[in-house]
BAMILO-951672 format. One line per 2 residues: number of its first residue (from 1); their letters; for each residue x, y, z of N, C-alpha, C. Coordinates in nm, 3 decimals, padded with zeros to 5 digits. Example, Ala and Ser with C-alpha at 12.3 -4.5 7.8 and 13.67 -1.06 7.14 Angstrom:
BEGIN
1) AS) 01.319,-00.569,00.780,01.230,-00.450,00.780,01.320,-00.330,00.780 | 01.285,-00.225,00.708,01.367,-00.106,00.714,01.290,00.003,00.787
//
This chain:
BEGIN
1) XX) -00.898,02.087,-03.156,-01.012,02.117,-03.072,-01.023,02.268,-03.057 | -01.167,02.310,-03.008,-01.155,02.436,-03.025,-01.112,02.517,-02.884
3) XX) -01.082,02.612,-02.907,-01.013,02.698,-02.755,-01.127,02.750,-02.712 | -01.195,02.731,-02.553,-01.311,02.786,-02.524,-01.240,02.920,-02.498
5) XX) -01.377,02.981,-02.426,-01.391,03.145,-02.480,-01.344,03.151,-02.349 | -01.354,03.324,-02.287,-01.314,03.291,-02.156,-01.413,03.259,-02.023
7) XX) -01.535,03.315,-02.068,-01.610,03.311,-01.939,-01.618,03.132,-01.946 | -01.608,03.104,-02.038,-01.605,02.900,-01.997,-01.494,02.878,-01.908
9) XX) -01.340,02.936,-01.978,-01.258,02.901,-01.870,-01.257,02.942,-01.749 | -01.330,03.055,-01.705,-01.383,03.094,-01.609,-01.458,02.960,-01.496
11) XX) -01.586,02.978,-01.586,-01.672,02.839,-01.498,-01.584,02.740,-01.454 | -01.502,02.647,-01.590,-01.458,02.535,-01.553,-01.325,02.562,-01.430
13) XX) -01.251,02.689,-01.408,-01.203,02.746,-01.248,-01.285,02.729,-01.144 | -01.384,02.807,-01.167,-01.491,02.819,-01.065,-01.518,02.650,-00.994
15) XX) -01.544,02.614,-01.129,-01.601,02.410,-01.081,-01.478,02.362,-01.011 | -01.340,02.394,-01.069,-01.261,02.312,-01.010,-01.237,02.380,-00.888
17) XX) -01.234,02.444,-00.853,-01.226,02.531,-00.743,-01.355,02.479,-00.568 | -01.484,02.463,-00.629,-01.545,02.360,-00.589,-01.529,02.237,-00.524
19) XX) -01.447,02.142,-00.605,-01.420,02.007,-00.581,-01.395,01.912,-00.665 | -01.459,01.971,-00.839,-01.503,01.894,-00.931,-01.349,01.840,-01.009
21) XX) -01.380,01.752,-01.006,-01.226,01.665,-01.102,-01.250,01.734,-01.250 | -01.149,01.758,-01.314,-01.133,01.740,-01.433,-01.231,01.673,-01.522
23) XX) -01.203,01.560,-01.506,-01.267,01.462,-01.573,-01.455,01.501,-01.585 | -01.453,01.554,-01.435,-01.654,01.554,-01.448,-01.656,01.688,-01.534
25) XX) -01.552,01.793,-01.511,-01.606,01.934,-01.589,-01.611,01.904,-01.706 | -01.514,01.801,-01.790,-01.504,01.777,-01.911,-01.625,01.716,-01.975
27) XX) -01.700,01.602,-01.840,-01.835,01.572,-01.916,-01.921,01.640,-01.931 | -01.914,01.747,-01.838,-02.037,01.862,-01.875,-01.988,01.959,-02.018
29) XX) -01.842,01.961,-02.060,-01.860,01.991,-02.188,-01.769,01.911,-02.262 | -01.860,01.802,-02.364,-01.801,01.691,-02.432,-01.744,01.760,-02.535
31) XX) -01.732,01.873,-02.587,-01.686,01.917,-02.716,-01.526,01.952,-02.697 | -01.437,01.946,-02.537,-01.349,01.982,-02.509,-01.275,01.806,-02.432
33) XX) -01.109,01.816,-02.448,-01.087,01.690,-02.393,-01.023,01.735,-02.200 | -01.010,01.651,-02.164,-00.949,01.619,-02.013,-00.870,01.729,-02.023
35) XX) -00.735,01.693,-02.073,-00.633,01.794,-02.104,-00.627,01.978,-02.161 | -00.705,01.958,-02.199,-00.737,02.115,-02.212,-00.797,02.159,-02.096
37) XX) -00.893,02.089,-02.017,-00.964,02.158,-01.855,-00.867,02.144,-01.813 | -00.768,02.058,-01.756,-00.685,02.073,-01.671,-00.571,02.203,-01.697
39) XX) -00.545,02.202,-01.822,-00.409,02.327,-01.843,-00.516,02.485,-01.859 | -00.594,02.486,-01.884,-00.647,02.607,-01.862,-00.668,02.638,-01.715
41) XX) -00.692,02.506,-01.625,-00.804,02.533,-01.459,-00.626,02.531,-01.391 | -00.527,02.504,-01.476,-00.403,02.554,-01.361,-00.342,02.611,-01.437
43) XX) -00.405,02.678,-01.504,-00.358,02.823,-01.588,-00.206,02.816,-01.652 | -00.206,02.709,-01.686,-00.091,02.716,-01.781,-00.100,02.757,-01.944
45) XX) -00.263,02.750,-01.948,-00.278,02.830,-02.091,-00.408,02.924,-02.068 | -00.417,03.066,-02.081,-00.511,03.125,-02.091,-00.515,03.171,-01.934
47) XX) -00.407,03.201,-01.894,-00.357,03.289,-01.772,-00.470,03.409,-01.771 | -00.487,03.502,-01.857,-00.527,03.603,-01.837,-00.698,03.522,-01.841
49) XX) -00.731,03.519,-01.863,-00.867,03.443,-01.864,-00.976,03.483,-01.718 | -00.936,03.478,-01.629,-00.931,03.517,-01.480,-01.022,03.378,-01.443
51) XX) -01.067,03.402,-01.310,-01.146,03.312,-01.228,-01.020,03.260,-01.148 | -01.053,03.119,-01.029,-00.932,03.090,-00.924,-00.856,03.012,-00.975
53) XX) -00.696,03.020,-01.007,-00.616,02.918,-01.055,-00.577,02.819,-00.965 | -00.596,02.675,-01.030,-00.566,02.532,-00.938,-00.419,02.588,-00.915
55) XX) -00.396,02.510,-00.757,-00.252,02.483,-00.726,-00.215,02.328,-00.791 | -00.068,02.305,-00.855,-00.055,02.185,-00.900,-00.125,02.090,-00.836
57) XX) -00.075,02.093,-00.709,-00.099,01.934,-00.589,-00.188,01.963,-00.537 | -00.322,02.003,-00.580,-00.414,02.050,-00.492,-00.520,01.910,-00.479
59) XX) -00.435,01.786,-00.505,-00.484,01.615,-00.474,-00.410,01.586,-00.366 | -00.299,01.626,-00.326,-00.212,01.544,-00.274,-00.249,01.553,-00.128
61) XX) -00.198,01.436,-00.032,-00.307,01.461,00.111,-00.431,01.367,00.060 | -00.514,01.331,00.196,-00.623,01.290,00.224,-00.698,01.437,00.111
63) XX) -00.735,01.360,00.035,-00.901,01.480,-00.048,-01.000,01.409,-00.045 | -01.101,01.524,00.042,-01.224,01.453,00.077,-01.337,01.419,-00.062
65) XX) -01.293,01.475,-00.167,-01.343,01.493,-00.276,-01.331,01.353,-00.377 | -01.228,01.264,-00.333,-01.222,01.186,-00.390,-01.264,01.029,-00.301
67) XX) -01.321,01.023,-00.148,-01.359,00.937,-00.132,-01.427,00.817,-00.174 | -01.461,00.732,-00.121,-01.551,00.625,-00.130,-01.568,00.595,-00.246
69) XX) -01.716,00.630,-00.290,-01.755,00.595,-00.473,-01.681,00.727,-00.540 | -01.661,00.833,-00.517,-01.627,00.926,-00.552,-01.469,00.875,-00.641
71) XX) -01.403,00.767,-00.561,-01.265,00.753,-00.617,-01.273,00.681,-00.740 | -01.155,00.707,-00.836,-01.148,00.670,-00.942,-01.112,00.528,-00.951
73) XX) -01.047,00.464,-00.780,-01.027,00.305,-00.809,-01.141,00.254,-00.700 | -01.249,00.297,-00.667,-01.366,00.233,-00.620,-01.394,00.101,-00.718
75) XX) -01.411,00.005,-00.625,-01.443,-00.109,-00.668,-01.613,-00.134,-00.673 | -01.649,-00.109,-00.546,-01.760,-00.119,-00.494,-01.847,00.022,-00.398
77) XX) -01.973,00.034,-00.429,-02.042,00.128,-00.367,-02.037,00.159,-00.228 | -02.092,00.254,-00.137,-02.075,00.282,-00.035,-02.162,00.211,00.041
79) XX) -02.294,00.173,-00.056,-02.389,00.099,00.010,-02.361,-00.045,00.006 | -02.266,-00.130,-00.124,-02.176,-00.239,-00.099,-02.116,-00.262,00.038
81) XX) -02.017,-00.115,00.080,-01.911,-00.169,00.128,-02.014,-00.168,00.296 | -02.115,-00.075,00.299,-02.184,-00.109,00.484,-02.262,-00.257,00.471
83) XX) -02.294,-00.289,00.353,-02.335,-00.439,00.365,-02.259,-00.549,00.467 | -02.111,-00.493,00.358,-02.013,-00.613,00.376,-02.004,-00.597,00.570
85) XX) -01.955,-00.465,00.578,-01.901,-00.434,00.722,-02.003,-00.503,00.798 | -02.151,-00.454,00.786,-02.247,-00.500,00.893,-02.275,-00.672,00.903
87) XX) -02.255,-00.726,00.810,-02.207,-00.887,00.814,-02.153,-00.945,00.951 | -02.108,-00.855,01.077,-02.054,-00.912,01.214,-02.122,-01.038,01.247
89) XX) -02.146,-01.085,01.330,-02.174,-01.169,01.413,-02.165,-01.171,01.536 | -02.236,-01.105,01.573,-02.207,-01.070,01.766,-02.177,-01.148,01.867
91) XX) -02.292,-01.283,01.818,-02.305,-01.406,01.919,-02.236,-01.521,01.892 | -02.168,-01.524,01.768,-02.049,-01.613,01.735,-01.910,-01.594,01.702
93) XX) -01.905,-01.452,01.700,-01.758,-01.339,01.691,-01.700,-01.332,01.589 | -01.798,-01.345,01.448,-01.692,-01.359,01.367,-01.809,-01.311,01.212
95) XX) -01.726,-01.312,01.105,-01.828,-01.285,00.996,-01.859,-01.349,00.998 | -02.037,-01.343,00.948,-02.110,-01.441,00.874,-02.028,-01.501,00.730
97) XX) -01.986,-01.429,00.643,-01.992,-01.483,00.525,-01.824,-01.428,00.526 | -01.745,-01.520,00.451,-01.608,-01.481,00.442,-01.581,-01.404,00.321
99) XX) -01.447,-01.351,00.364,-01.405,-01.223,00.246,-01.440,-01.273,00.102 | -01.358,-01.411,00.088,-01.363,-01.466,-00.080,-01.536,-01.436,-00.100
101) XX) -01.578,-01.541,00.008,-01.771,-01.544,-00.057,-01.870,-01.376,-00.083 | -01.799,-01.272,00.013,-01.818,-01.149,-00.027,-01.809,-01.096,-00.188
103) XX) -01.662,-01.154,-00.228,-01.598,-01.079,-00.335,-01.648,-01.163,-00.471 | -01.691,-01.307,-00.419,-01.813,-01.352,-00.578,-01.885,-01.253,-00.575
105) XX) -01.985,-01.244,-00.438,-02.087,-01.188,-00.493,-02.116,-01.074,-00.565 | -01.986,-00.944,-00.522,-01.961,-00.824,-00.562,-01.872,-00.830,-00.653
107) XX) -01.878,-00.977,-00.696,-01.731,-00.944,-00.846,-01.568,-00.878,-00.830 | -01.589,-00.878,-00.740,-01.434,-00.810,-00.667,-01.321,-00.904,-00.667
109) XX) -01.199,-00.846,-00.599,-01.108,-00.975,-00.554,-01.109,-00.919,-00.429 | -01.096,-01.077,-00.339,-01.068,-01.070,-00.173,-01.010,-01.015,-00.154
111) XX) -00.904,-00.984,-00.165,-00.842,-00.855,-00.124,-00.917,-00.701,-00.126 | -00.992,-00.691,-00.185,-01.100,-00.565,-00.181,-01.119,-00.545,-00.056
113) XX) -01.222,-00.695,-00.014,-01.313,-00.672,00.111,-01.218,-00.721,00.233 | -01.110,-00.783,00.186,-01.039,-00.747,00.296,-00.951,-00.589,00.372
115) XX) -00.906,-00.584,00.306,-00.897,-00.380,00.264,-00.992,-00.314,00.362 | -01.093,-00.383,00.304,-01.234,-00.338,00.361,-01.288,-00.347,00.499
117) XX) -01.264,-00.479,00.537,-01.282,-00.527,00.685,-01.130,-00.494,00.810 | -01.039,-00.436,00.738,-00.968,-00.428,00.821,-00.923,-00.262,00.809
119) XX) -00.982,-00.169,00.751,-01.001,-00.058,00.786,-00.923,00.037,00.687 | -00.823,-00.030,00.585,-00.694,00.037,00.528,-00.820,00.111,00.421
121) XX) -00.926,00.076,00.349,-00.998,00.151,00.290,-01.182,00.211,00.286 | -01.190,00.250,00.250,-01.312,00.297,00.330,-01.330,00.405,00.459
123) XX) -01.188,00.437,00.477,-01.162,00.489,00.647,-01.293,00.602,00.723 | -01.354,00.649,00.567,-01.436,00.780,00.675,-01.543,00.709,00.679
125) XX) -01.619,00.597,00.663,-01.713,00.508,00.698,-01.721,00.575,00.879 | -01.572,00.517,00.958,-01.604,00.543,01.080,-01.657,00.416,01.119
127) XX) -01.634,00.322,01.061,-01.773,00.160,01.080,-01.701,00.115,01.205 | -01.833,00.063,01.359,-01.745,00.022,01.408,-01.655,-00.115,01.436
129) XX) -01.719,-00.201,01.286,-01.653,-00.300,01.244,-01.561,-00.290,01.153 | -01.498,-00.222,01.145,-01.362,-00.187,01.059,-01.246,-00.250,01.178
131) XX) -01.142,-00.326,01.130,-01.068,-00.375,01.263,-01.100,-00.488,01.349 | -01.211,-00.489,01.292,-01.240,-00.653,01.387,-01.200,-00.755,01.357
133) XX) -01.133,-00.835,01.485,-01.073,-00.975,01.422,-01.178,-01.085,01.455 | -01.185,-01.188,01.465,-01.290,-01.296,01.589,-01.175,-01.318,01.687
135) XX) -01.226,-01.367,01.799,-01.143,-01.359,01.945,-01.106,-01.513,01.936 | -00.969,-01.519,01.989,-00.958,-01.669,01.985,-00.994,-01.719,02.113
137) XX) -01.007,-01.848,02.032,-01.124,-01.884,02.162,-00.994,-02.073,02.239 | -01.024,-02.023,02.368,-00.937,-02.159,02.412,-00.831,-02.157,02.416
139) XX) -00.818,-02.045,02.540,-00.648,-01.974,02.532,-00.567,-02.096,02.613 | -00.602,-02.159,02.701,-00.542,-02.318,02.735,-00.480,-02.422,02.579
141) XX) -00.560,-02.401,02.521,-00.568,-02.524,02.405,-00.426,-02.469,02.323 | -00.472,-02.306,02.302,-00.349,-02.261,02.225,-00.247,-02.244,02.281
143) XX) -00.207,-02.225,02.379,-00.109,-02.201,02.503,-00.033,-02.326,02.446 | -00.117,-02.467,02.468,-00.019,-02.578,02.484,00.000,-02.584,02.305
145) XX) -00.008,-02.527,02.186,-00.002,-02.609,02.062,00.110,-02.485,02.054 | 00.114,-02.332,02.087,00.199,-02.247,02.113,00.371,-02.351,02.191
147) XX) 00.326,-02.390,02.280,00.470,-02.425,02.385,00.497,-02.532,02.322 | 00.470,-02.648,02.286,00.537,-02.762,02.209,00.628,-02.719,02.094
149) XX) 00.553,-02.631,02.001,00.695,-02.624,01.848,00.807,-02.518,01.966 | 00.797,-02.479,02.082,00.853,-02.407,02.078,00.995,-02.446,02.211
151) XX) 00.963,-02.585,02.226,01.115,-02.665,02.244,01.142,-02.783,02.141 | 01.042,-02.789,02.074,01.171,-02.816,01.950,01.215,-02.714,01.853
153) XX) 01.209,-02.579,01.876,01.224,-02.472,01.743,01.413,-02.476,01.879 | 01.377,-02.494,02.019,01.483,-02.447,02.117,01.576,-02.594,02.074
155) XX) 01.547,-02.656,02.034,01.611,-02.819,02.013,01.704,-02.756,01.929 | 01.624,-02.759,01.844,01.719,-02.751,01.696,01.779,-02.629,01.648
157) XX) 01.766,-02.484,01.743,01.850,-02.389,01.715,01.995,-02.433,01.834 | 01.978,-02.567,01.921,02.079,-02.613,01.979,02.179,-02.674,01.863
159) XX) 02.103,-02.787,01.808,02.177,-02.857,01.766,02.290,-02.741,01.616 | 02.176,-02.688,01.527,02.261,-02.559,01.459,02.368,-02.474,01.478
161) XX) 02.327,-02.429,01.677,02.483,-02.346,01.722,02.575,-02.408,01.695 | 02.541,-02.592,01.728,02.658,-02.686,01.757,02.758,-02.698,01.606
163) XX) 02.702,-02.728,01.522,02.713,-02.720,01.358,02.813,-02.652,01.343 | 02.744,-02.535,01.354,02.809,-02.349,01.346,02.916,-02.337,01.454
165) XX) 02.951,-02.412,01.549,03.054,-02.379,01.617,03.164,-02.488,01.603 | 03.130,-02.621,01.546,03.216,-02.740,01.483,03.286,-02.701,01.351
167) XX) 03.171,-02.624,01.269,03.201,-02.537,01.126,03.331,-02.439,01.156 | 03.340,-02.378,01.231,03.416,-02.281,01.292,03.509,-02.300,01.302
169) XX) 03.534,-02.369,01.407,03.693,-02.493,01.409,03.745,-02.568,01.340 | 03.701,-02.647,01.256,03.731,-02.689,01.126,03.771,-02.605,01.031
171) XX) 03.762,-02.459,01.046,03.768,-02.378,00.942,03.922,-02.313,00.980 | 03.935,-02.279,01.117,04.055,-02.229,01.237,04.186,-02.339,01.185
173) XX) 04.098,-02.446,01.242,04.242,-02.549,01.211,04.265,-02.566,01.072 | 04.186,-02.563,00.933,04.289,-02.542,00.850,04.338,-02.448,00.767
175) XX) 04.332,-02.356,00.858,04.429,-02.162,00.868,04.497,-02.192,00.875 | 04.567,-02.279,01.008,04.682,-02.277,01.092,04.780,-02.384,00.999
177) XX) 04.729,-02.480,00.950,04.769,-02.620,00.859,04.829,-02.569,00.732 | 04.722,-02.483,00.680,04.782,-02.425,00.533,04.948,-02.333,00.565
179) XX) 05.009,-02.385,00.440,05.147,-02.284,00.414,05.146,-02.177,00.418 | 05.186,-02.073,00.484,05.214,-01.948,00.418,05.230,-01.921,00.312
181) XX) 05.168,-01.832,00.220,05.167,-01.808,00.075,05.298,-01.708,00.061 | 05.390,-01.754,-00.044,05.479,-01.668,-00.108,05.467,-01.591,-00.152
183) XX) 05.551,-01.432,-00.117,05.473,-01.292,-00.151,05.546,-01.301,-00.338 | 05.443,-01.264,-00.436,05.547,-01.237,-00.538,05.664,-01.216,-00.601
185) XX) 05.744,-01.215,-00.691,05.880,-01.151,-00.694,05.806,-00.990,-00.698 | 05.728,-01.013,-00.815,05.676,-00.810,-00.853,05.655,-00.744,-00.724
187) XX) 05.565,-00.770,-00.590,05.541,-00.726,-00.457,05.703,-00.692,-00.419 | 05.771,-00.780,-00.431,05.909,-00.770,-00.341,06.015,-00.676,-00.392
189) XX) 05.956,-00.680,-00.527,06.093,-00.558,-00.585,05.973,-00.428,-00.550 | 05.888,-00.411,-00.538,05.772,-00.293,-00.558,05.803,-00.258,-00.382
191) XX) 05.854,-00.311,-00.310,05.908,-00.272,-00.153,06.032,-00.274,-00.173 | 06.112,-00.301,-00.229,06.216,-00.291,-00.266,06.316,-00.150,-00.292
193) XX) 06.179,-00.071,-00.366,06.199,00.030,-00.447,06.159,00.112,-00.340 | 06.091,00.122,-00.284,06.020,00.225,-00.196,06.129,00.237,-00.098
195) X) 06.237,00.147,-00.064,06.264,00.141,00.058,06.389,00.231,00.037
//
């Protein structure tokens, strides 16, 4: 490939310097690959060249540059993802349409729009349905389906101690039953010698 001149490596500093990924300076000049913008724009080749040299990690951290559609693992648009969010349901507390039936329609996997509805992506949306759960409803009803497994979960971590503490003793008494093991002859001359 050919080595641009310098006022190019110049610009493509300047762009990255901007905000612009690699990747977009490279489409504005197709005659050059990825890898050559990047080692020239962090001046590992063509140092003298001038314009602003990238810092390596100048991704690392929240970069506002790579949000939303902007990111390279965007699934779905920005105008996708306020669809999905605004989907609430005010007067019945809950989405209209569920994550899976979201992610046919947008070709996605549920896990996308779940991501999505619970705030881990998308974050500078700011939506104030990001985080919403539906409210459970019939805190009596659950109360009692809550307290039932939870004397027999108390049952049967009884009956287990009991197990575990029968196991125990059975194990004690035949310590005490077994012979003492005979120390080697080799052990006995090896104290023997020391002594």
């Amino acid at each position: 490939m050919p080595r641009p001149d310098d006022a190019t490596i110049r610009k493509w500093r300047e762009l990255a310097e901007e905000g612009y990924l690699y990747a977009e300076i490279q489409r504005m000049y197709p005659e050059y690959s990825v890898d050559q913008v990047r080692h020239y724009c962090l001046g590992h080749t063509g140092r003298s060249a001038g314009g602003p040299i990238q810092r390596v990690d100048r991704w690392y951290g929240s970069n506002v540059w790579l949000r939303g559609s902007n990111s390279p693992h965007a699934q779905i648009t920005e105008k996708q993802a306020l669809r999905v969010l605004n989907d609430w349901d005010e007067k019945r507390d809950r989405w209209k349409k569920s994550g899976a039936e979201w992610a046919r329609i947008l070709g996605v996997s549920p896990s996308t729009i779940y991501m999505l509805r619970r705030g881990e992506t998308w974050k500078h949306l700011n939506h104030p349905n990001q985080g919403r759960k539906p409210k459970k409803k019939g805190k009596a009803a659950s109360a009692k389906k809550k307290a039932a497994p939870a004397k027999k979960k108390s049952a049967a971590k009884k009956k287990s101690a009991a197990k575990k503490a029968a196991a125990k003793k059975k194990s004690a008494a035949k310590k005490k039953a077994a012979p003492a093991r005979k120390k080697s002859a080799a052990r006995k001359g090896a104290r023997a010698k020391k002594k």
